[in-house]
Structures are given as structure tokens and as C-alpha cells.
MINU-475310 format. One record per atom (N, C-alpha, C): x, y, z. Coordinates in steps of 0.2 Angstrom, whole numbers, plus 5000, padded with zeros to 4 digits. Layout:
<nodes>
XYZ...
</nodes>
This chain:
<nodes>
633949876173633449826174632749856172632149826168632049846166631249816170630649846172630149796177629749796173629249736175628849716170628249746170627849756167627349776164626949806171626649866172626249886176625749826179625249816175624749776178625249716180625649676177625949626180626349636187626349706188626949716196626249726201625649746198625249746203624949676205624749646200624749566202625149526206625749556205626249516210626149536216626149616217626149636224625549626225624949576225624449546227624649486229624949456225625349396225625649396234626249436236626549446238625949476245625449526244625249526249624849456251624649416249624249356252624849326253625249306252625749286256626049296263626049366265626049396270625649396276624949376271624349336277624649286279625149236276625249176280625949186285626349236284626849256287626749296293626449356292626449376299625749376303625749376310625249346315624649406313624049366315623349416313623149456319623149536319622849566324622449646322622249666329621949706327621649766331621449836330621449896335620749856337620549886339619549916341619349966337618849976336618750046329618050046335618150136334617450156337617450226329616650246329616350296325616750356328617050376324617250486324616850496320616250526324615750586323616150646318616650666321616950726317617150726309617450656308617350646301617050576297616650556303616250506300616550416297617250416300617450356302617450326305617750286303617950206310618550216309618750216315619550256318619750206323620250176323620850136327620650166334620750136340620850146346621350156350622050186350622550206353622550136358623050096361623350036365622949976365622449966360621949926359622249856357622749856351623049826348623049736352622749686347622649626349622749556343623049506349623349466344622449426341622249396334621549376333621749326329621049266330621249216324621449226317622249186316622549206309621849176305621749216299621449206289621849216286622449176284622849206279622249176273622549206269622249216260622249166254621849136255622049076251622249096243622349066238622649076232621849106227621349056228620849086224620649116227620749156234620249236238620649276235621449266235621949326232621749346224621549296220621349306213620649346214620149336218619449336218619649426220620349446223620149506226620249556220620249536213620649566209619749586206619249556205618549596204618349616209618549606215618349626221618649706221619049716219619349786217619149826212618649796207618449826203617749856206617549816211616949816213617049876219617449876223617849926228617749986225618250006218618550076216617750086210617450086211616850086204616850146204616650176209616550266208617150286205617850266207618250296205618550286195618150216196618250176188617950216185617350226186616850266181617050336180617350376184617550436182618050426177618850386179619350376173618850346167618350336168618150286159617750356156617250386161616950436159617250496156617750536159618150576159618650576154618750526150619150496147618850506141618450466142617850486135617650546133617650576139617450656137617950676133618450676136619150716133619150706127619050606125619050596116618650626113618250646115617550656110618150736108618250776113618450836111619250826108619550776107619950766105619750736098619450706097619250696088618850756085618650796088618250876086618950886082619550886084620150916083620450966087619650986092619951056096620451036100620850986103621251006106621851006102622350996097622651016094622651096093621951106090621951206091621951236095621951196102622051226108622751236108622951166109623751146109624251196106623951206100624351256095624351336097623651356099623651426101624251406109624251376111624551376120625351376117625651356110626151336110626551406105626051436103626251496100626251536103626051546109626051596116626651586117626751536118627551506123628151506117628151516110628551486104629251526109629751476107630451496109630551496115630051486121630151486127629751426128629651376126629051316129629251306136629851316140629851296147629551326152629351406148629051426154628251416154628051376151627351346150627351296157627851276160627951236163627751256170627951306172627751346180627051346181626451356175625951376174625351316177625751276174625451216171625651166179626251186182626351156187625751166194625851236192625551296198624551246199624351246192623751236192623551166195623951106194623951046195624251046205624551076206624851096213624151126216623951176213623251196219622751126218622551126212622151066213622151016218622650986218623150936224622950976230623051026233622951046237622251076240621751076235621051066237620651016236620850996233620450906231620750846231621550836232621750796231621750776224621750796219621850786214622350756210622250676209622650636206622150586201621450546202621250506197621050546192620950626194620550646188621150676182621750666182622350706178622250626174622150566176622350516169622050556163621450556163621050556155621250616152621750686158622050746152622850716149623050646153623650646149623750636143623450616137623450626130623550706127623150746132623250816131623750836134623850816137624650846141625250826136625350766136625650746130625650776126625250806119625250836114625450896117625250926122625751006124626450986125626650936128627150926128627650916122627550886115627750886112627850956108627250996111627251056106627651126109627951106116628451146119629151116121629251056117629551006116630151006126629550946127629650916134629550836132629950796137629850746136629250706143629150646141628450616145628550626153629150626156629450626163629150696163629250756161629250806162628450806162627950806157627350806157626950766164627150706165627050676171627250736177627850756177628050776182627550846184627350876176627150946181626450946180626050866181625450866181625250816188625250756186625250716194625750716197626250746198626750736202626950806207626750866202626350936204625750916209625450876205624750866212624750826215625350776218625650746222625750786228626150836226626650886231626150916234625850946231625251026232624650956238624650876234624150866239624450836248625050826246625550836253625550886257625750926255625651016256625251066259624651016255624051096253623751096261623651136263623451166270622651146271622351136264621651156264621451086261621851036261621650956255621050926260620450926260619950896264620150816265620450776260620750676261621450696265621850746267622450716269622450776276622550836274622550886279622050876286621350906281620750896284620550856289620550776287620450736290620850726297621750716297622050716301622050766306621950826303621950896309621250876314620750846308619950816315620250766319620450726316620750656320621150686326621650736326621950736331621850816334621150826333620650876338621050926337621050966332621251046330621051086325620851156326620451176319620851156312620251166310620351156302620851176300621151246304621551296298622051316305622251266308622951246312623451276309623951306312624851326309624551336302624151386298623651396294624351426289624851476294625651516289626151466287625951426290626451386291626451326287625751316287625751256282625551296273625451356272625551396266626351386264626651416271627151406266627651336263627351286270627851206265627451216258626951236260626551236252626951246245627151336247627451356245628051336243628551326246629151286246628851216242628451166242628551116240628551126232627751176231628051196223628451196222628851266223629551296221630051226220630251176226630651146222630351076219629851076218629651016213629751036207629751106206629751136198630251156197630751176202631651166201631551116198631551066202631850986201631350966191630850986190630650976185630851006181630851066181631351106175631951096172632451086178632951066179633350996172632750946175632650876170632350916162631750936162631650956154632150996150632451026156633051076154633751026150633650976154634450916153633950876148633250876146633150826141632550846135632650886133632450946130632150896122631750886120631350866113631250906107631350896102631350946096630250936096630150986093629651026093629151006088628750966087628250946083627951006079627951006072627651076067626751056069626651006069625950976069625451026076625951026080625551086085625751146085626251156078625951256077625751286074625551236066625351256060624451226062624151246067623451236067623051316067622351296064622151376064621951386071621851456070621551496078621051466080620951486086620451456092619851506091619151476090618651496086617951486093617551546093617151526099616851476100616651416093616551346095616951306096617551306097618051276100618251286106618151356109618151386116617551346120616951346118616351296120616451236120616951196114616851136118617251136121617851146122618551126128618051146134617451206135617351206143616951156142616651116139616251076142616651006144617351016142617750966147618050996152618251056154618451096157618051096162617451126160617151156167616751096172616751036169616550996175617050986181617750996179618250986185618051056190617951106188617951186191617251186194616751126191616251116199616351076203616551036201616850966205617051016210617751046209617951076215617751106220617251146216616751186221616251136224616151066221615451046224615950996231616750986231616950946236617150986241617251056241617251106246616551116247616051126245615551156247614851106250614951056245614451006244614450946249615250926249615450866252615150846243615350846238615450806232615850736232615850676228616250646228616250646218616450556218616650536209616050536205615550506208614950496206614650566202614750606207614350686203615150706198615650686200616250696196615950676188615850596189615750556183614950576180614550606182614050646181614150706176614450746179614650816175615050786171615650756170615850726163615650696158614850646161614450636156613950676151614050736156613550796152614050806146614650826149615150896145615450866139615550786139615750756133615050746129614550736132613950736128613850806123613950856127613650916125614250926120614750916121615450916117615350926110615150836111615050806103614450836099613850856104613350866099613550956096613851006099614051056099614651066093615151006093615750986088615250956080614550936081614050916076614350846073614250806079614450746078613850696078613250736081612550696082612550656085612050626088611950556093612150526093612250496085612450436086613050426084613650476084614250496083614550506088614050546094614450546100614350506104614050466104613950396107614450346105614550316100615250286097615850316099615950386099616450416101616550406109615950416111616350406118616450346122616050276117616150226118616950206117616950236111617950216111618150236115618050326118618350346123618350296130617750276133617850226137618350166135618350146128618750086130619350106131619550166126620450156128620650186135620350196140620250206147620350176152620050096148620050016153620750006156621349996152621949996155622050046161622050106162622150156165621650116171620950126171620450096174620550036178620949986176621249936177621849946183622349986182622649996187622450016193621950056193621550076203621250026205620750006200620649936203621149886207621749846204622149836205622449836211622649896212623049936217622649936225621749926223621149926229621149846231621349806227621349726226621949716232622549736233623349736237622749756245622549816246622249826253621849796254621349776249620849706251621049626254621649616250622149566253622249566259622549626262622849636267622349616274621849666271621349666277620949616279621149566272620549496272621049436277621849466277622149426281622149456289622049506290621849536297622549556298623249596297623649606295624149676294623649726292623549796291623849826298623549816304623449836310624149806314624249746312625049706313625449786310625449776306626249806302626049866305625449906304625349986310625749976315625349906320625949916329626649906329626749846323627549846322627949896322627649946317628150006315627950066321627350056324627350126327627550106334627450046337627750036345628550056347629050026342629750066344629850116345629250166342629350256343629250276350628950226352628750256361629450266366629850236366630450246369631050286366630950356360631450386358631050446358631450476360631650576360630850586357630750656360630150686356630250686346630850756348630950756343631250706335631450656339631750626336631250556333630650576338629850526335629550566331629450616329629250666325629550646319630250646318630650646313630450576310630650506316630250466313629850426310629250476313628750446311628450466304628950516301629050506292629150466288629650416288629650356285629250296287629050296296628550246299627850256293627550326292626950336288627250326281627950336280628050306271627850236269628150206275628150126275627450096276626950126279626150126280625950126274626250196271625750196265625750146259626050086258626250046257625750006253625649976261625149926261624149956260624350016262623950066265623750106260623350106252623550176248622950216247622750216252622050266253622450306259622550386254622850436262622250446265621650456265621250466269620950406274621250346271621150286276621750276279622250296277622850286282622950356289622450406287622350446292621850416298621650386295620850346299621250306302621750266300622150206303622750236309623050286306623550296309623750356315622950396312623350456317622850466326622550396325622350386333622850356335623250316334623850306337624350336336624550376333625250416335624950486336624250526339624250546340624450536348624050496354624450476358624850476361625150436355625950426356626450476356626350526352626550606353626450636359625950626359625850656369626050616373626350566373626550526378627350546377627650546371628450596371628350656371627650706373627850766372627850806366627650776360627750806354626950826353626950876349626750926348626150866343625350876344624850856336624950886332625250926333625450986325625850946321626650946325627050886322626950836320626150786323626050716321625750736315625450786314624950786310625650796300625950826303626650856300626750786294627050756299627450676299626950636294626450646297625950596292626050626284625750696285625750726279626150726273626750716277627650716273627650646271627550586277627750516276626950506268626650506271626050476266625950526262626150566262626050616255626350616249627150616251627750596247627750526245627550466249627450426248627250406238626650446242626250456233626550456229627350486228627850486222628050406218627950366224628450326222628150236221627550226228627150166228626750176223626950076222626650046213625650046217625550046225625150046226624750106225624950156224624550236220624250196213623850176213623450156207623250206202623350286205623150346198623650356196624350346201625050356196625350296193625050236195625250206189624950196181624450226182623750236176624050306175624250346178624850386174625250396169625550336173626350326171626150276164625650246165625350186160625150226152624850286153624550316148625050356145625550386149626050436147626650406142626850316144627250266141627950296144627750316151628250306156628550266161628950216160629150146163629150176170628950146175628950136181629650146183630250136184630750106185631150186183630850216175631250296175630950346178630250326182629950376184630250396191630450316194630850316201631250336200631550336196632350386196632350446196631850466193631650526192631450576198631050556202630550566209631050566215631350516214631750506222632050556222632450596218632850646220632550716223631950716219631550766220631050756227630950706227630450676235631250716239631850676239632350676244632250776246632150806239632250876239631750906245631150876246630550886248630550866257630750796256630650806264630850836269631550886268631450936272631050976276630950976270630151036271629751006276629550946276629250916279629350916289630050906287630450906295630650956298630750996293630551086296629951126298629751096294628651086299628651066305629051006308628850946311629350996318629851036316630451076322629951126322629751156319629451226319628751216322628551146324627451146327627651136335
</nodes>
């Protein structure tokens, strides 16, 4: 079976969420301000039934600029970032990047692969790093061709790598962070513990990717190894796409950075790019006007994907399917609510695809709720992290993985065949955290 066009399955599942406005009752927590991270945070047993708004047909349509207008900081980086990357892609230099990376690797391209996983996985793990990998997938694709891997595979050991690492990573300030403040415990909580699911989540994400490029192996494009050497001015321009990611990082640990100074330093670095590659003003302004256009698709999907949780919340609805799935849990085994509440937060993340707002939603209630059976905040915090972090593999709601999966000319439908087995590999990990907090 074969599914229809990205932007068309998110239109539906907007379809499909105003619908929902009109099926299930309209309710809602109490939200008070967490000083600790600056939220509006649900209130544990607060849950109440409130005048139904279901969604009429032209608000569900209207929510679709309403998403653009939501995600902008995030739009303008993918268009900016994007454009950077062209401007250094028409220099040529990444081809003579490509081609020196591929002559390093010649007769072994697969072990290019561990490398490439590893760096995408810390990323993940310190920034949550997923919107900004769309505008290197054109570059990653031509590596991949030149180490002959196919597009699953490139996908896999870039956002799918920084999927895992942002599930995992002990230090991610949007998934870890957030929920270790919510549910009152230092920063650096089960600090070995959560290193090693780290650990481990790598390891077998990169089995399970190897594994596949290993069973589906590509003959080797001449075009990325017959290129000349890498020349000091071609080392300059690649850092000037390079190095705004490697402040970003430090300005989100350091600064409280967001997309804005993100989309800032890629308008220097493509700027500086072009004029360094001697494409002149007015060259690299054309240049990176195209790089923004071809971006709009990509750019299109987040927005999209912010348009589904606008829906939801416009129907008052969110908060329903939260008590829904979390109230059964109170009457089962410590342990066995622990375990639980890994698919209850897969199912959340859903409707839900901001992990940093689904920690603001979810983890004042089931932090509670864990004390109430006995279960450890270590484990809840666990559960979240495994449920909504994995989740990222596979919901069309992940707006930067379908702008992924859109750029790389990876069908939705083969990427889920691909992930399940590998998500399935992973959440052990998960519920091994969950026995061991």
C-alpha cells in the first residue's frame, strides 16, 4: 500500500483532528506558572468537564496559516539554513568535500557510517537536534551515494540517529531537562544511568542501521571521487555552514539560545560563503533566494504538523485524551504503571508533537500518579522519555521528520517499516531504566 503524498496525510490528520473536536467531550487541567522552567503546567486531579468548541470546517482550514504563523522561528531557520547549505553547494565545495570523505572511506563506505551516526546522536542529545538536519540532507545524500548507501540508510544515521541520542541523551535541555524540573530532581539525576541507555541506544540504532545498508548496499557514483582536493578556500566555506550549528550549541547550553539566533548565524555563514566562493552580491543573493525556495516544501511540513495541535487545543480536547489514557494507570502495580506509561506517552505524543510541551502536559500528572503507586519520579521521568522520544520515529505528526523523509524521497510508509523494528529494538532500554530507577 502505498500512502499519499506527505503534505496530503498531514491535511488529513487535521481533517481528522477537527473531527475529533466534535466526537470527544471538551475538558480541561488548571495550569499554574513553573517558575523552574517557565511554563504553564497542568495541575495533577484538576481535570474538568468545559463548554464543548468543536472545529468548524473553515477554523480547521484557517489552522493551516495559523501554523505557519506558530512554527516561523522554526520556518525561517529550515529556509535560511537551507539556503546556506545551497549557496555552498553551487561553490561546488561540497562535492569536494564529499569526494575527499569518500576517499578516506574508499572500499569500506560503511564504516563512514558509525561516525556520522555518533555526531547526529550527540547533537540529539544536547539540543534536540532534528529541524536543523533537513537543509544537510542534500549533503548527506550525495555522501551517501559516494559510500554507496541508500536514502533509508542516510535518513537513518542522521535524524533517526538524532531521534535516539534526543530520547536518551541525559543532558537534552527540551526532553530530559525539562521533565527532571517538572518532577523536582536535579539536572543530572541517575546521571550513569541515563549515559548508559545513551549508550546502548546508539549501539543498537547503528546495528539496526548497518545491518539494513549492509542488506541494501548501492553501487558507488564515480562523480564523488574523481573530484580535486580540498583547498583552504573550500575549508572556509564549508565552516561558514558548519560553524553556525557549533554555536548554536553552545549558545542553547549557555545562552538559553533558540531558532532565531540559529536562523541569524546561518544568514551570516551563507552570506559569507558566497562572497568568499566570489559569487558577489548579487550572486549570492539570487543564490540563496533559490536556496530558500527549494526549502518551502520541507518548511511546509512543520508548519503543517503545528496546524494538527492547533486543532486540538481549539477544540479543548488535548487534556480529554491526557485523562483518558492516564486515569486507568492508577489502579495497576507500581511496576507495571511504569511500564505502562510508555505507550500511554507514545499515544500522547500523537496529538501532542512538541516533546517539550508534552513534558508541560504530562509530567504533573503522572508525576503524582507515580507517588500514588509507589513508583519511583526517576521511572516517570523514564517512561516519558522512552514513550515520546521513540515516538519521534514514527508520528507523521514529527513535522522535521516528515520534511526529512520529503527531501531524502523517502516514502513514509518505507521508513515505518524500517523504524519499527528498530524503535521495537530500543525500548527495552527504556524499561530497563524504568526497573533499575
Amino acid at each position: 500500500m502505498r500512502l499519499p503524498h506527505p503534505i496530503v496525510l498531514l491535511l488529513g490528520a487535521i481533517a481528522v483532528a477537527a473531527a475529533l473536536t466534535w466526537v470527544l467531550p471538551a475538558g480541561e487541567y488548571e495550569r499554574r506558572d513553573d517558575q523552574a522552567t517557565g511554563r504553564r503546567v497542568a495541575v495533577a486531579g484538576t481535570y474538568h468537564r468545559v463548554e464543548a468548541t468543536p472545529v468548524m470546517p473553515f477554523r480547521a482550514v484557517m489552522a493551516v496559516p495559523r501554523g505557519f504563523a506558530a512554527g516561523i522561528d522554526v520556518i525561517m531557520t529550515i529556509l535560511l539554513a537551507g539556503a546556506a547549505w545551497v549557496v555552498v553547494d553551487r561553490l561546488g565545495t561540497l562535492k569536494i568535500l564529499v569526494g575527499a570523505i569518500v576517499r578516506r572511506f574508499t572500499g569500506r563506505g560503511l564504516i563512514a557510517i558509525p561516525f556520522v551516526a555518533l555526531f547526529f546522536t550527540l547533537g540529539g542529545a544536547l539540543e534536540n537536534m532534528q529541524e536543523e538536519i533537513i537543509p544537510l540532507i542534500p549533503v548527506l545524500l550525495v555522501l551517501g551515494r559516494g559510500i554507496g548507501v541508500d536514502a533509508i540508510t542516510v535518513v537513518a544515521m542522521s535524524a533517526g540517529a538524532a531521534i535516539v541520542g534526543s530520547a536518551f541523551g541525559p543532558t537534552n535541555p527540551f526532553q530530559a531537562g525539562i521533565a527532571l524540573k517538572l518532577a523536582e530532581l536535579p539536572a543530572l539525576a541517575s546521571g550513569g544511568l541515563r549515559l548508559a541507555t545513551l549508550i546502548a541506544g546508539y549501539g543498537l540504532w547503528l546495528a539496526w542501521t548497518m545491518r539494513h545498508a549492509a542488506r541494501h548496499p548501492q553501487p558507488v557514483e564515480a562523480e564523488t571521487t574523481n573530484t580535486p582536493p580540498l583547498t583552504g578556500k573550500d575549508l572556509a566555506i564549508v565552516a561558514c555552514a558548519v560553524l553556525p550549528i557549533a554555536i548554536y550549541v553552545y549558545g542553547v547550553m549557555r545562552m538559553s539560545w533558540g531558532f532565531d539566533e540559529l536562523s541569524a548565524a546561518f544568514l551570516i555563514g551563507g552570506v559569507a560563503a558566497g562572497l568568499i566562493g566570489g559569487l558577489g552580491t548579487v550572486g549570492t543573493v539570487q543564490t540563496f533566494l533559490e536556496g530558500m525556495q527549494a526549502m518551502v516544501p520541507a518548511a511546509s511540513m512543520v508548519a503543517l504538523a503545528r496546524s494538527i495541535s492547533l486543532v486540538l487545543a481549539d477544540g479543548r480536547v488535548i487534556d480529554t485524551i491526557l485523562h483518558g489514557l492516564a486515569t486507568p494507570l492508577a489502579g495497576v502495580p507500581a511496576v507495571a504503571t511504569g511500564l505502562l506509561m510508555i505507550p500511554v506517552q507514545a499515544l500522547i505524543h500523537v496529538p501532542v508533537s512538541s516533546v517539550s510541551g508534552q513534558a508541560a502536559l504530562t509530567m504533573p500528572v503522572f508525576v503524582p500518579l507515580g507517588d500514588l503507586v509507589g513508583l519511583s519520579r526517576q521511572a516517570v521521568v523514564f517512561a516519558y522519555q522512552t514513550g515520546a522520544g521513540l515516538m519521534e520515529l514514527f508520528t507523521p505528526t514529527n513535522g522535521a521528520l516528515m520534511a526529512v523523509l520529503l527531501a531524502a524521497g523517502v516514502p513514509l510508509g518505507r521508513w515505518v517499516r524500517f523504524a519499527v523494528g528498530g524503535g521495537l529494538l530500543l525500548v527495552p532500554i527504556g524499561m530497563a531504566a524504568i526497573l533499575l530507577s
